[in-house]
N, C-alpha and C positions, 0 to 999 in steps of 0.2 A: 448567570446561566451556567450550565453544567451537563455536561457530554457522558454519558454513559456507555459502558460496552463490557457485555456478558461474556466467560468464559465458562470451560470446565464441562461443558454439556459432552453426553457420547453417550453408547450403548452400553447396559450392563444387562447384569441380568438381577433376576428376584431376588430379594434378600440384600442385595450389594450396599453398597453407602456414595455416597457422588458428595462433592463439596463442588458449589460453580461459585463463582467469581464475580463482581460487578465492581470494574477499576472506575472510577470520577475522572475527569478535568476539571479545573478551576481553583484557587485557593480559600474556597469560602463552602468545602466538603461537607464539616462539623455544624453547620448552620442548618440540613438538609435533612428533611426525614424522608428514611428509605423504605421500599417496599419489595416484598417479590411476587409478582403475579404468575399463572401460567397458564398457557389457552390449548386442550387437546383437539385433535381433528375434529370439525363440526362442531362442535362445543362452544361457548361464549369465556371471555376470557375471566378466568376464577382469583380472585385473592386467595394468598401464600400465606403473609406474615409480614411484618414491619417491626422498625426500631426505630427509636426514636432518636435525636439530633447525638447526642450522647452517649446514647449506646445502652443506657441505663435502664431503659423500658425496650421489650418486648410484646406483640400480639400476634396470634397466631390464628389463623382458621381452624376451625373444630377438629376437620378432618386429620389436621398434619397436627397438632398440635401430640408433643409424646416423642415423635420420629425426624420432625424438622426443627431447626437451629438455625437464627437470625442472628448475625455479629457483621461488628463491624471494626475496622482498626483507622480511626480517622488519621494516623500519622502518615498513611497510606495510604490514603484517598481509596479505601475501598469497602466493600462490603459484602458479606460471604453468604452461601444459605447450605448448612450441612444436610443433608437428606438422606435417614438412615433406613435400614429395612425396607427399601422400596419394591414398588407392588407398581405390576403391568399397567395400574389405574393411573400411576405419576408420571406415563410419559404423555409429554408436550413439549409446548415449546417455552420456557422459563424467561422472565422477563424480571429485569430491575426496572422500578423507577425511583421518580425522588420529587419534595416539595418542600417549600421553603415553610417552616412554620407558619404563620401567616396566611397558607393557601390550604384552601379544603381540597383540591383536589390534585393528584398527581398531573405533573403536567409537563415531567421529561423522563422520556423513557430510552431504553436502551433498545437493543436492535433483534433481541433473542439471541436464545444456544438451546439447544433441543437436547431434550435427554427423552434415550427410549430406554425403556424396560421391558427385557425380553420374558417367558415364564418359563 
């Protein structure tokens, strides 16, 4: 099992760049594939992007893909989402999760960090 918790959310404005944060618990990090999702007011919650247990594969949603950045540093138990060039359309509220290879569906998630973007 594995405890998640997002960092790094705030307000900026258009054009700025944000890096948030998603620290792990547990010793078994590196086995885990990560995701970042984000759910705006009213809106259903949208897929971000993911990497893969290693770090070596990336996927990204159409939309971000160009301006968002999925990494990870498993000696750290963490995993980062860089988001550059942001646009009033990217705030929400930004979620990690994570699943074990093995599982199709994520099914630990962190607790959110909101990022607004002001214009």
């Amino acid at each position: 099992q594995v405890q998640l918790v997002e960092s790094g959310g705030g307000l900026v404005q258009a054009g700025d760049s944000l890096r948030l944060s998603c620290a792990a618990s547990g010793r078994t990090f590196s086995s885990y594939f990560m995701a970042w999702f984000r759910q705006a007011p009213g809106k259903e919650r949208e897929y971000v992007g993911s990497i893969s247990a290693t770090g070596d594969s990336t996927h990204y949603a159409v939309s971000e893909k160009g301006r968002f950045t999925i990494s990870r540093d498993n000696a750290k138990n963490t995993v980062y989402l860089q988001m550059n060039n942001l646009k009033p359309e990217d705030t929400a509220v930004y979620y990690c999760a994570a699943r074990r290879g093995f599982d199709v569906a994520y099914n630990y998630w962190g607790q959110g960090t909101q990022v607004t973007v002001s214009s």
